[in-house]
C-alpha positions as CSV (number, residue, x, y, z in Angstrom):
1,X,77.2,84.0,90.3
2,X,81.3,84.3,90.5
3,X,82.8,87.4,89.4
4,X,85.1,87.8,86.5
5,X,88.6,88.0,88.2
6,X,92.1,87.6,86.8
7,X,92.0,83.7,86.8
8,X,88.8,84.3,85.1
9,X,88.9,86.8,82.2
10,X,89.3,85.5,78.6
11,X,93.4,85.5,77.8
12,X,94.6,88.5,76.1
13,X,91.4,90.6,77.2
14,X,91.6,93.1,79.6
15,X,87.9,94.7,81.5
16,X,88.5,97.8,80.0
17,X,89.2,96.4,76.4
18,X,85.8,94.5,76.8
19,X,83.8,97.8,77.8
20,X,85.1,99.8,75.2
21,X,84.6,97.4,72.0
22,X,80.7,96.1,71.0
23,X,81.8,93.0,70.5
24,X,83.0,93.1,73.9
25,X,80.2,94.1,75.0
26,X,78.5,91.5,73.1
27,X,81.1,88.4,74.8
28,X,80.0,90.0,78.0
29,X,76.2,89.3,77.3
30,X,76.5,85.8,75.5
31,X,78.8,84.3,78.1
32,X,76.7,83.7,81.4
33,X,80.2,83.0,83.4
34,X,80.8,87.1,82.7
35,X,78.8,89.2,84.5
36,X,77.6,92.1,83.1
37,X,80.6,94.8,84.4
38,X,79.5,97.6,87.1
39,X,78.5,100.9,85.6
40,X,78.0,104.1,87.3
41,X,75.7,106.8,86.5
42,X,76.8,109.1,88.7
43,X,79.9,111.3,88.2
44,X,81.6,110.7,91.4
45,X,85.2,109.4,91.4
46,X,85.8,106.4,93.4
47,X,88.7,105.2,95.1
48,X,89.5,101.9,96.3
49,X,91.4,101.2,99.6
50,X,93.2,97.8,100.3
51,X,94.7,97.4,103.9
52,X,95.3,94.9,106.3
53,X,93.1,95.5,109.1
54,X,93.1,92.4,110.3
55,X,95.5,89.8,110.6
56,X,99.5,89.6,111.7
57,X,100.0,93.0,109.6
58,X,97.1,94.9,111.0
59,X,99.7,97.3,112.7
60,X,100.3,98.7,109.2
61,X,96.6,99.8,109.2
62,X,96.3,101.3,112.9
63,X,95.6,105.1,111.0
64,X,93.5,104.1,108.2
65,X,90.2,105.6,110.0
66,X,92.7,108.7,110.9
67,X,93.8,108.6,107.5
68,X,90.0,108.6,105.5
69,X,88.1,110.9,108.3
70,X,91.1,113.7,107.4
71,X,91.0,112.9,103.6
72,X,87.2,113.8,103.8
73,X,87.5,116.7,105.5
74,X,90.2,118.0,103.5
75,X,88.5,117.4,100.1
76,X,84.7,118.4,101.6
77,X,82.2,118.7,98.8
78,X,85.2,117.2,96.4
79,X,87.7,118.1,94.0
80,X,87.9,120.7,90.7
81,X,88.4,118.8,87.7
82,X,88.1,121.2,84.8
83,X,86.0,123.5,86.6
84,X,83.8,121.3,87.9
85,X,82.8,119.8,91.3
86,X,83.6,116.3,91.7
87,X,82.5,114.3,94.9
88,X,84.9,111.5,96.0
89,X,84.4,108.7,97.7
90,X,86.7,106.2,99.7
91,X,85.3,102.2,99.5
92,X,87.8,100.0,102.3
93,X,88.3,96.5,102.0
94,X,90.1,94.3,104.2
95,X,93.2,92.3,103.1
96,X,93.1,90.4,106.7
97,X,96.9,90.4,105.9
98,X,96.8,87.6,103.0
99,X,97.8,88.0,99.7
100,X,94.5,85.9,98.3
101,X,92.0,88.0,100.1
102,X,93.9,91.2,98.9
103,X,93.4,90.3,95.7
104,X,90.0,89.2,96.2
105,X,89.3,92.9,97.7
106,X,91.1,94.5,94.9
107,X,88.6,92.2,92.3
108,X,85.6,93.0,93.9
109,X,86.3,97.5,94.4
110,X,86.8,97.0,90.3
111,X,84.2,94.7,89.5
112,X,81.4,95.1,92.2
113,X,82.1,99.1,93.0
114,X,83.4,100.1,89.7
115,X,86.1,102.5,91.4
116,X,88.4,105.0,89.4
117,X,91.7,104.0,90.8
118,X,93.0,101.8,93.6
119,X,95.6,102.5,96.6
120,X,97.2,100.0,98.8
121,X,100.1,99.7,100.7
122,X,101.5,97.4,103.6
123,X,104.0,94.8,102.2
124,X,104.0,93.1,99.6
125,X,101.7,90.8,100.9
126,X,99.2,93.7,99.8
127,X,100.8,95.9,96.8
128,X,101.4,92.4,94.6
129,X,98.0,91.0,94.6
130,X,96.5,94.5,94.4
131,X,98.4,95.7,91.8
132,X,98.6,92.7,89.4
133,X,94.2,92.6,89.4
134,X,94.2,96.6,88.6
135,X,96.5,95.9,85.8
136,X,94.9,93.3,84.3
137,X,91.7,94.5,84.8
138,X,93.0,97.8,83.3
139,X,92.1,100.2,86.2
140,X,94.8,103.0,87.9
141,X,96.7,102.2,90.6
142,X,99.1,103.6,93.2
143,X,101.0,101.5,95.8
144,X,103.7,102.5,99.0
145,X,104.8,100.6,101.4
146,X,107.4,97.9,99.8
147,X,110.7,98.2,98.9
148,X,110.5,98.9,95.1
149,X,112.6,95.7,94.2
150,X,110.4,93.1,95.6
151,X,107.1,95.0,94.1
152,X,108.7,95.9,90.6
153,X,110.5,92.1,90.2
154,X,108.4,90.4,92.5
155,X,105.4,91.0,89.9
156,X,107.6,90.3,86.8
157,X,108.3,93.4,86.2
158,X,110.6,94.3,83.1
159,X,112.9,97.6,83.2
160,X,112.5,98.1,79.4
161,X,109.1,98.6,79.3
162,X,107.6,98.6,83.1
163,X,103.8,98.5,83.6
164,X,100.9,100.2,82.0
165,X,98.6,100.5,85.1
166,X,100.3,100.6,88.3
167,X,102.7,103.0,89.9
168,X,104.8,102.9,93.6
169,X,106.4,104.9,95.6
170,X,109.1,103.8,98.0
171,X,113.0,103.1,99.2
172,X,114.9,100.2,98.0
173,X,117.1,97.4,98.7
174,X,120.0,100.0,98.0
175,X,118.8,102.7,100.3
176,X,118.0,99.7,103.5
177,X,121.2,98.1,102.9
178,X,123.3,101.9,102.5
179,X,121.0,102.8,105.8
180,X,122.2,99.5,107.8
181,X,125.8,99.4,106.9
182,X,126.1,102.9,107.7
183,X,124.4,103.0,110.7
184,X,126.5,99.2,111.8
185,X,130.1,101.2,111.6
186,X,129.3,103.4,114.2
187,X,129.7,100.9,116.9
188,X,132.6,98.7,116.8
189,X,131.6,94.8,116.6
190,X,133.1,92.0,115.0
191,X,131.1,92.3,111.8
192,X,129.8,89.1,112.0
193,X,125.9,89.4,110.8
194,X,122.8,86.4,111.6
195,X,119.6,86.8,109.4
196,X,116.2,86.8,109.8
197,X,115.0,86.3,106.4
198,X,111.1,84.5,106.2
199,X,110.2,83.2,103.0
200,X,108.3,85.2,102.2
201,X,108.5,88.5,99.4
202,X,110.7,90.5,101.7
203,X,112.7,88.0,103.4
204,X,113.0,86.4,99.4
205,X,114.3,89.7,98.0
206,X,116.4,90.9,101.2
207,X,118.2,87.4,101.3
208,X,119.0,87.4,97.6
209,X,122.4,86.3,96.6
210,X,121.9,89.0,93.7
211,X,120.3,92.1,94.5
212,X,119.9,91.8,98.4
213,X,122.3,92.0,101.6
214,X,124.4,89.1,101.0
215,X,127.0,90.5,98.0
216,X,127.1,94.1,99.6
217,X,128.1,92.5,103.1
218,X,130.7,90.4,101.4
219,X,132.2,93.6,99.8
220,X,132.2,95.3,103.0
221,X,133.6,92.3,105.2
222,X,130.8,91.2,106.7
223,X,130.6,87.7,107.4
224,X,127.0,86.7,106.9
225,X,125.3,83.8,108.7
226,X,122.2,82.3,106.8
227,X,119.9,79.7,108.2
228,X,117.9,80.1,104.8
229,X,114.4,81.2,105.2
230,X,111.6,80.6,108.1
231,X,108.6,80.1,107.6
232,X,105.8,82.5,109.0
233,X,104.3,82.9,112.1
234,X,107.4,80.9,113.5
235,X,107.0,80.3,117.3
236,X,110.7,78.5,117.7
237,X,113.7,80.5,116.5
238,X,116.1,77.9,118.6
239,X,118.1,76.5,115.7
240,X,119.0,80.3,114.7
241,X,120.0,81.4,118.5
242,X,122.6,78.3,118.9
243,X,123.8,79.0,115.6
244,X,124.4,82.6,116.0
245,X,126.0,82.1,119.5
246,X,128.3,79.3,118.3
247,X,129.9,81.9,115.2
248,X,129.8,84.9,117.9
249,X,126.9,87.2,115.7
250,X,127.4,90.4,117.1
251,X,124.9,92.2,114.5
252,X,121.4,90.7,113.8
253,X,119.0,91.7,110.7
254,X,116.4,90.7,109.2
255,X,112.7,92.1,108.3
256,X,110.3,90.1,110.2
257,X,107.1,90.1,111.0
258,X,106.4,91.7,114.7
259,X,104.9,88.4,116.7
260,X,107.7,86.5,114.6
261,X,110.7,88.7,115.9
262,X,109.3,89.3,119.5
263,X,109.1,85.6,119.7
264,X,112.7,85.5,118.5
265,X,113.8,88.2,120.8
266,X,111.9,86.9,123.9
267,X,114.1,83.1,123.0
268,X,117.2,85.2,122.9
269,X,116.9,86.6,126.0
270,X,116.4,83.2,127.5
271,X,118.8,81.9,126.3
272,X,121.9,84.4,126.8
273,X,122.2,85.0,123.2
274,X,123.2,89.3,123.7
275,X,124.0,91.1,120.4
276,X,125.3,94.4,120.2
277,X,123.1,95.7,117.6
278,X,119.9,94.4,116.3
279,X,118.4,96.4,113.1
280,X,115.2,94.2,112.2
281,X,112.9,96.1,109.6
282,X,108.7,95.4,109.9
283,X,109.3,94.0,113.3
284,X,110.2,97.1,115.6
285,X,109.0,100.0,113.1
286,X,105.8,100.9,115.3
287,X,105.0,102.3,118.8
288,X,102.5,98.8,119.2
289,X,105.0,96.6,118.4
290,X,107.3,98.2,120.8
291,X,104.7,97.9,124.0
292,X,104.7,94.5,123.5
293,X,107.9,93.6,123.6
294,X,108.5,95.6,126.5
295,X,112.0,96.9,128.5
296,X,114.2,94.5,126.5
297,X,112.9,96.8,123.4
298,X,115.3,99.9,124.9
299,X,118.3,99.8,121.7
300,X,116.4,97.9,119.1
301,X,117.3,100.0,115.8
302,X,115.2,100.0,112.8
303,X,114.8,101.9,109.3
304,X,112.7,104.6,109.3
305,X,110.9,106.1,106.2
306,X,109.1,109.0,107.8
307,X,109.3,111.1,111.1
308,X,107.6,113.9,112.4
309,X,111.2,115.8,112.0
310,X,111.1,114.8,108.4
311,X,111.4,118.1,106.5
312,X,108.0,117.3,104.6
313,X,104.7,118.6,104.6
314,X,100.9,117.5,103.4
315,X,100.1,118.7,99.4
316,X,96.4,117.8,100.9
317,X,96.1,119.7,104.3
318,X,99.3,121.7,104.5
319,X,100.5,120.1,107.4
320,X,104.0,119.8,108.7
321,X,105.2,116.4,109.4
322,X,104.9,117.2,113.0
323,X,101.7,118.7,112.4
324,X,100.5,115.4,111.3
325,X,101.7,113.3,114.2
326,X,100.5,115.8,116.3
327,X,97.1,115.5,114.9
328,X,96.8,111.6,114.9
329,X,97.7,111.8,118.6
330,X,95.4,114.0,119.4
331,X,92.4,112.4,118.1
332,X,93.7,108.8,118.6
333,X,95.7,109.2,122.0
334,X,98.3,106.8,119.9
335,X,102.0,107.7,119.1
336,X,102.5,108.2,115.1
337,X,103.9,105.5,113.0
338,X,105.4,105.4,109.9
339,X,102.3,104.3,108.3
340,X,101.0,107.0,109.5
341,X,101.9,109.7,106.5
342,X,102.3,107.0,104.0
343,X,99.2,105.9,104.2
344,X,98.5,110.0,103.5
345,X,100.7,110.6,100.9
346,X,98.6,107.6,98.9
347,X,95.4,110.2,98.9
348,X,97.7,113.4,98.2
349,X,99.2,111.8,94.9
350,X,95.7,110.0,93.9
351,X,94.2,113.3,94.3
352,X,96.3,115.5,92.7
353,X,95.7,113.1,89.4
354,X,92.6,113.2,89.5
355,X,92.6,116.9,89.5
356,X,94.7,116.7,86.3
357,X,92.5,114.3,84.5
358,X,89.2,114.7,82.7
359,X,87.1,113.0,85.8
360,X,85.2,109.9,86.3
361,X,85.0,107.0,84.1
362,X,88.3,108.0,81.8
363,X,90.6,105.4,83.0
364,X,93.6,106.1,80.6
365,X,93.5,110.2,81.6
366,X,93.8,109.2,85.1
367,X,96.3,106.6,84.3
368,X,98.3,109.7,82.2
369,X,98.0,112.1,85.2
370,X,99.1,109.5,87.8
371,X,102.4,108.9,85.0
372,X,103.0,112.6,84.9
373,X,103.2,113.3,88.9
374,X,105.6,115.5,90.3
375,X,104.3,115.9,93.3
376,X,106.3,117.8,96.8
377,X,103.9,115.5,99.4
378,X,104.5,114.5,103.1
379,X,106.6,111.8,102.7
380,X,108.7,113.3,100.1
381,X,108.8,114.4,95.8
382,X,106.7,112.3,94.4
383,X,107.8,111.8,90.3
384,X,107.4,108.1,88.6
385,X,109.9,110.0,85.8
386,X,112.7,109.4,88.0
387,X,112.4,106.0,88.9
388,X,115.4,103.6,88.7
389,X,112.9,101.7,86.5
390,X,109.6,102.8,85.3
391,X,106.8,103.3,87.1
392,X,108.7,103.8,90.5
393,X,109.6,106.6,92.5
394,X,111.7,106.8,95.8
395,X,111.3,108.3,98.6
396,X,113.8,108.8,101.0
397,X,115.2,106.5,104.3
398,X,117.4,107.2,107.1
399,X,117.6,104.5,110.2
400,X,116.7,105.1,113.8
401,X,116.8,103.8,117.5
402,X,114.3,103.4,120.2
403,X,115.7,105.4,122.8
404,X,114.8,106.0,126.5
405,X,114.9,109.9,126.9
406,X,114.8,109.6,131.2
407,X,114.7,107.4,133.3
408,X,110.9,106.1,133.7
409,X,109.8,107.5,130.2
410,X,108.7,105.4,127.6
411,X,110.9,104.4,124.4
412,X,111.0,106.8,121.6
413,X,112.1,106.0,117.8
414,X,114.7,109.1,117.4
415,X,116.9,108.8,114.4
416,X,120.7,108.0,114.4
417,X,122.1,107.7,110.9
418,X,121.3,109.7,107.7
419,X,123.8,108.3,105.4
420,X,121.5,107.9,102.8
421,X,119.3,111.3,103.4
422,X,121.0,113.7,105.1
423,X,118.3,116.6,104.5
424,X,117.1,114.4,107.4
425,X,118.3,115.5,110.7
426,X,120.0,113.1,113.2
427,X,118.7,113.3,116.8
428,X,120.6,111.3,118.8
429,X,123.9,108.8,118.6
430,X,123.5,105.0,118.1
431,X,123.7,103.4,121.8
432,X,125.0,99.4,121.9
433,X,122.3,97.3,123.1
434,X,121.9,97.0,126.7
C-alpha cells in the first residue's frame, strides 16, 4: 500500500483539512489509494527528527545521539502544558544526505508516526524537502541550518505573505558576504576572488548575479572569477586551478561540500596553486573535516555560526555555550562543532511551543506558539517577528580561522572577524595562509 505523500494528495487538500471535515474523512475511506491517516490515542507529543546521518553530509549529524540523550534528560517525565504532564518523544529518520529520502522521511514521521511537529536542519539538501511535506501536509515545523535566502526563495517563498507551516532560523547571504569581505581586508591581496560554487541550493544562491557574492564584490572591487557551477562529489577541480593561477586569485570562496573541497585543496597543493586566503563555508566548518585534510588545513578560514565563546546559553539545560562543548566532549571524546548547539537550539524552541500550546493533536496552537517565539536560546534570540521576511529569524555570524596554538598542538577554529556581530569576541588575528 503507498502512502499519501505530496505528489499524492488530491490538489488543493491539505492532511489536516481531510481529518477535520467528514467528507474528508469520508474521501479517505472511499478512495483505496489513501490510507486511512495515523491517529494516536495517547496524549504524548511527538516530534519528528530529519538528519543526515549518512551520506556526504553526515558530518552535520555527528551530535544528534548527544543532542536526543541530553534533550531527554532535560525534559524527564515531559513537559507542563496547562498544568498537565506531557511525555515527549523524539522519532529519527535518516535523510542519508539526499533531498528525496529527506522528504520521504519527513512523509513517513507525518503519515506513519503521526508526529506533532517536525525539526531538521543540515542544508538545504534537508530543510527544503522537509519543510515543503510539513506544509502541505499541514503539520509544524522548525528548520536551522541554511542560509535563510536559499530556504525562504529556494521553496518559492513569497515576502508578502510567507508560509503558514514552517519557520527557520539562521544567517543570510548578507551576514556571509558582510562576514567574508570584512574578514578579506585585513590582509592585503590583490582582490582578485575564484569560486567554488556546486550546483546545487547553496552554490545556486551564493553564485547569484542578484542576491549572492557577485554584485557586492563588484561594488567593493573585487574581481570575481567564475567557472559556473560543479557538479557534486567532483573528484577533478583541474580546469578551476589553471584558471585561477593564470588571473593570479589570491582569495578563494566557495561553500563546498567537505570530500569536494579537500579534493580541491589536495589538487592545489600539487599543483603550486598557493592563495593567500581561502574562506570556503560547509567544507572546513568541523573538527572531522579538518583531520582529514590534515597540515595543509593550518590558515583555512571559515564562517562560524556558534562557538563555545558565544555569549549564549541553553533555555533547555541552562548551559553556557562552553558548558555545552564541554559536555559533548566529555561524553563523546570529540571536539564541538557548530552543529553542535544548533542542532539544540531546534529542541529549546520546539519545546518552548509546545509549552505555550494546548498539547497534542492541535496542530494550528502549536503552529500559533511556534509564530509567537521570542525565545533567548543557545545560539542566539530566537523571534520569527523579526524576520527580514516572514517566518524567518537570524541568528548571528562572525568568521573564524583554524589556528595552530604551539607548535605540535592540533588546529583550533578561533574567531578573527566580528564585523557583523561584535557582541562576539575576537580571539586571535587573521594569519595569511602558510
Amino acid at each position: 500500500m503507498r502512502k499519501t505523500s505530496l505528489l499524492s494528495m488530491p490538489p488543493g487538500v491539505t492532511r489536516r483539512t481531510m481529518l477535520k471535515t467528514g467528507a474528508g474523512l469520508a474521501a479517505l475511506g472511499a478512495a483505496s489509494a489513501f490510507p486511512a491517516p495515523f491517529v494516536r490515542a495517547a496524549k504524548t507529543f511527538k516530534i519528528g527528527f530529519v538528519s543526515p546521518k549518512t551520506g556526504p553530509l553526515a558530518v552535520f549529524a555527528e551530535s544528534d545521539d548527544f543532542t536526543m540523550a541530553q534533550v531527554m534528560k532535560a525534559i524527564g517525565s515531559g513537559i507542563t502544558v496547562d498544568g498537565a504532564q506531557i511525555p515527549v518523544e523524539i522519532v529519527y529518520r535518516d535523510s542519508q544526505s539526499s533531498s528525496n529520502r529527506a522528504a520521504e522521511a519527513a512523509s513517513e514521521l507525518i503519515l506513519d508516526e503521526g508526529v506533532d511537529l517536525v525539526v531538521a536542519a543540515s542544508t538545504p539538501a534537508t530543510t527544503n524537502p522537509v519543510a515543503d511535506q510539513c506544509e502541505v501536509n499541514g503539520v509544524p515545523c522548525i528548520t536551522n541550518d541554511t542560509p535563510w535566502q536559499p530556504h525562504f526563495f529556494g521553496r518559492g517563498g513569497d515576502p508578502a505573505t510567507g508560509f503558514e507551516w514552517t519557520y527557520h532560523f539562521f544567517w543570510g547571504l548578507e551576514d556571509i558576504i558582510g562576514s567574508f569581505t570584512s574578514l578579506w581586508s585585513n590582509l592585503e591581496t590583490n582582490k582578485v576572488v575564484g569560486s567554488l560554487w556546486p550546483n546545487d541550493s547553496d552554490g545556486n544562491a551564493w553564485g547569484d548575479p542578484k542576491i549572492g557574492f557577485p554584485p557586492v564584490l563588484a561594488e567593493q572591487g573585487y574581481t570575481l572569477v567564475d567557472l559556473g557551477r560543479f557538479q557534486s562529489p567532483a573528484d577533478d577541480f583541474t580546469s578551476y586551478l589553471i584558471d585561477f593561477k593564470a588571473k593570479g586569485v589570491e582569495i578563494v570562496t566557495g561553500v563546498a561540500p567537505p570530500p569536494d573541497f579537500a579534493n580541491f585543496w589536495a589538487q592545489a597543493g600539487q599543483q603550486g596553486f598557493k592563495p593567500k586566503i581561502a574562506t570556503v563555508a560547509k567544507a572546513s566548518e568541523f573538527p572531522a573535516a579538518i583531520e582529514a585534510i590534515g597540515d595543509r588545513a593550518e590558515g583555512l578560514s571559515v564562517e562560524v555560526w556558534w562557538s563555545p565563546v558565544h555569549p549564549f546559553s541553553s533555555s533547555l539545560t541552562g548551559q553556557s555555550s562552553a558548558e555545552l562543548a564541554a559536555a559533548y566532549t566529555a561524553a563523546t571524546g570529540r571536539v564541538w562543532s557548530m552543529p553542535l548547539a544548533f542542532k539544540h537550539s531546534l529542541f529549546e524552541v520546539a519545546l518552548d511551543a509546545m509549552k505555550r500550546s494546548a498539547g497534542p493533536g492541535e496542530p494550528e496552537a502549536l503552529r500559533d506558539a511556534i509564530a509567537a517565539t521570542n525565545l533567548a536560546s543557545i545560539v542566539g534570540p530566537v523571534n520569527f517577528q523579526t524576520g527580514p521576511v516572514p517566518n524567518i529569524s537570524k541568528t548571528p555570524l562572525v568568521t573564524g580561522q583554524w589556528q595552530r596554538p604551539a607548535a605540535g598542538k592540533p588546529l583550533e577554529l578561533v574567531i578573527v572577524d566580528n564585523a557583523m556581530a561584535k557582541d562576539i569576541p575576537v580571539q586571535a588575528e587573521l594569519k595569511p595562509l602558510p
